[in-house]
N, C-alpha and C positions, 0 to 999 in steps of 0.2 A: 143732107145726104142725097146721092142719086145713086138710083141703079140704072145703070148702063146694060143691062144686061137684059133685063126682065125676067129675070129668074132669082130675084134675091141676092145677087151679089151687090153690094153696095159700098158707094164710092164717099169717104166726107167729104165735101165741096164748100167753098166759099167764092164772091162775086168780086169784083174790085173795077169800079171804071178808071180807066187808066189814063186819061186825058183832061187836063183843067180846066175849071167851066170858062166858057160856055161851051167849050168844044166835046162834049160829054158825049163823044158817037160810039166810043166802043170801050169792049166789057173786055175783061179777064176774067176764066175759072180757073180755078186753082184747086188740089187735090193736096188734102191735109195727110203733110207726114208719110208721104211716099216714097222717099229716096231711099236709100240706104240707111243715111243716116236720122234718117226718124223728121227729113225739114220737109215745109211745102214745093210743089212742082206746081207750074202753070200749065194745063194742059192744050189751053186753046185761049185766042182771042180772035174779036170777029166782032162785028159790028150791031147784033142783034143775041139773046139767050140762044137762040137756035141754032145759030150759024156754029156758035161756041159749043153746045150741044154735042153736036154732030163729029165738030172735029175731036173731041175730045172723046168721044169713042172712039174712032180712029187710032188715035195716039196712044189708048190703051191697048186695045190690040196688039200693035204693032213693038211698044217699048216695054208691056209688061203681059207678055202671052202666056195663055194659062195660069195667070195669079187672077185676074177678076172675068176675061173673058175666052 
């Protein structure tokens, strides 16, 4: 889980590197059970936790306003 928010809203997440070895540069997060219909959404990838992080506030924000932030 993350909270995106720091305020207690909390997001389920999972990691998935997306590239096969050796080429293992970059990550997928993924937010459990978002859609509509109850499936996983990818929120961000990026080459670092961070990068992914970041954008993945973002994305909350902007696709799902006032449901987590």
């Amino acid at each position: 889980m993350r909270d995106f928010t720091q305020r207690g809203t909390f997001v389920n997440t999972y990691w998935k590197q997306t590239k096969a070895a050796p080429d293992r540069d970059e990550w997928a997060l993924f937010g459990v059970g978002l859609d509509k219909d109850g499936n996983d959404v990818e929120l961000a990838r990026g080459p670092t936790h961070g990068d992914c992080l970041v954008a993945a506030q973002t994305k909350l924000m902007v696709e799902y306003p006032g449901r987590f932030i």
